[in-house]
C-alpha positions as CSV (number, residue, x, y, z in Angstrom):
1,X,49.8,10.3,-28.7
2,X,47.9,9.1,-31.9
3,X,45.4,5.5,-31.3
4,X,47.1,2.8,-32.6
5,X,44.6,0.7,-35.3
6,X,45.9,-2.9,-33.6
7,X,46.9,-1.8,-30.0
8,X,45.1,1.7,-29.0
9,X,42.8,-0.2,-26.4
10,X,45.6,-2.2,-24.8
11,X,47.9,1.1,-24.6
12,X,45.2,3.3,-23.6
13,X,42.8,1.3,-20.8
14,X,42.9,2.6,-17.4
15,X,44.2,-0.4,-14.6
16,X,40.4,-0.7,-13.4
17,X,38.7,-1.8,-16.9
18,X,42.2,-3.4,-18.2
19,X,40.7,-6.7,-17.1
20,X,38.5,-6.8,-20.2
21,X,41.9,-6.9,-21.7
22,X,42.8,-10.7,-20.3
23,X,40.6,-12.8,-22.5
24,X,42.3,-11.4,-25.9
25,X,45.6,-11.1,-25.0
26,X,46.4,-13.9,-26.2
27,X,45.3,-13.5,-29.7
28,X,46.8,-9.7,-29.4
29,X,50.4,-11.5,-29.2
30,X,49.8,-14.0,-31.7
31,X,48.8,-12.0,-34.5
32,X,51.0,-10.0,-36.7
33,X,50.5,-6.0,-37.1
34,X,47.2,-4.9,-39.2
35,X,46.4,-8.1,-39.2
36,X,42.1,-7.3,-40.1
37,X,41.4,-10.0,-37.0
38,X,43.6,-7.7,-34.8
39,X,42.1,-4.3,-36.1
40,X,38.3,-5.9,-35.2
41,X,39.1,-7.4,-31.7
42,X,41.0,-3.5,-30.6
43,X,37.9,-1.6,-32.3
44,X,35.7,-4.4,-30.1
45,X,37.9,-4.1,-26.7
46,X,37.9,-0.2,-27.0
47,X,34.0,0.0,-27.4
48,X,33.7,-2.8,-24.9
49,X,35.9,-0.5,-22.1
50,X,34.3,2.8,-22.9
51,X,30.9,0.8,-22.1
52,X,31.6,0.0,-19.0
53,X,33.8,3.1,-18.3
54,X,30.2,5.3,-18.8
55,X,28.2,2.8,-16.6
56,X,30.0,3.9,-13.7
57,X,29.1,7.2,-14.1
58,X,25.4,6.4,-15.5
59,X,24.6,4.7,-12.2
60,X,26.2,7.3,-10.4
61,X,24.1,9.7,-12.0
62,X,20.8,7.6,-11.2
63,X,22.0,7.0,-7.7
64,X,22.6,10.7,-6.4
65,X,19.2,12.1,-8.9
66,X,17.0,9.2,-7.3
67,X,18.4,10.6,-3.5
68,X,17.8,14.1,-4.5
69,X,14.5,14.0,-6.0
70,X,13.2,14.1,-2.0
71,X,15.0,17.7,-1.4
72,X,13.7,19.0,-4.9
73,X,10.1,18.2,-3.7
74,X,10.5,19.8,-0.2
75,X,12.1,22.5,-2.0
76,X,9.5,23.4,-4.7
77,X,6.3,22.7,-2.5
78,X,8.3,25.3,0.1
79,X,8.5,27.7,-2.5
80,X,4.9,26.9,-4.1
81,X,3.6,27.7,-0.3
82,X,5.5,31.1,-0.4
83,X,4.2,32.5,-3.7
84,X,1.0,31.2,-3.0
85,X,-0.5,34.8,-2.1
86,X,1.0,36.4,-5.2
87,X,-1.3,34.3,-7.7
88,X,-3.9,36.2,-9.5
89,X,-6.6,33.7,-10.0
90,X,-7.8,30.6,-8.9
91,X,-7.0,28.9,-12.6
92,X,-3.6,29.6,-11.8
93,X,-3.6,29.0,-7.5
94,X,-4.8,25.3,-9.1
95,X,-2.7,24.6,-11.7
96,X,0.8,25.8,-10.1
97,X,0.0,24.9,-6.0
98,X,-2.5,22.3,-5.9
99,X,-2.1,19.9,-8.6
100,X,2.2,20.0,-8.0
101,X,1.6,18.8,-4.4
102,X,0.0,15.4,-4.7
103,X,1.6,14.9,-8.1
104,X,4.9,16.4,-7.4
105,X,6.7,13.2,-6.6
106,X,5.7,11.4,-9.4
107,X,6.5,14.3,-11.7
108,X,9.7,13.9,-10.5
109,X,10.4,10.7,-11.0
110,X,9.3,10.4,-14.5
111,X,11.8,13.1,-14.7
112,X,14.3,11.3,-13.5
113,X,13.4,8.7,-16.0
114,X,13.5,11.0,-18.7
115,X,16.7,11.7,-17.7
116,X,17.8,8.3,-18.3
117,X,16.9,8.2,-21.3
């Protein structure tokens, strides 16, 4: 199937986001075929749709990385604990074990906003 110019985002919206659709219909049935007017409001309506089609999955995203971020921090302060005997000097037992535990969380969470971004 190859986009249409005039009527790609009318043919090719999904029945959830098609509602963007009802506002310009109007001016979609009035005008003729390349008209430039009808070229601009499909370009608009398909950006508009693909928009709101990736927010779903960006606040999905955030949603199930924010409820995660818990686990990761049990999990990496469990495995800190475990190679804690295997560092070789104290430098190192600081930097990797001590300063992740009280900062850990908040590590991860700029991570999460880094994410985002």
């Amino acid at each position: 199937m190859i986009f249409d110019d005039c009527y790609g985002s009318f043919f090719s919206s999904m029945p959830p986001l098609n509602f963007v659709q009802i506002p310009v219909l109007p001016i979609a049935l009035v005008l003729r075929y390349k008209h430039p007017m009808l070229v601009k409001v499909n370009t608009m309506l398909m950006q508009v749709q693909y928009v709101l089609f990736m927010m779903i999955f960006f606040c999905l995203f955030v949603c199930v990385s924010a409820a995660i971020i818990p686990i990761a921090y049990l999990v990496c302060v469990s495995d800190k604990l475990s190679t804690m005997t295997q560092q070789t000097s104290n430098a190192e037992l600081i930097k990797n074990n001590i300063m992740f535990i009280p900062f850990g969380l908040p590590i991860l969470g700029f991570d999460l906003l880094a994410d985002c971004y």
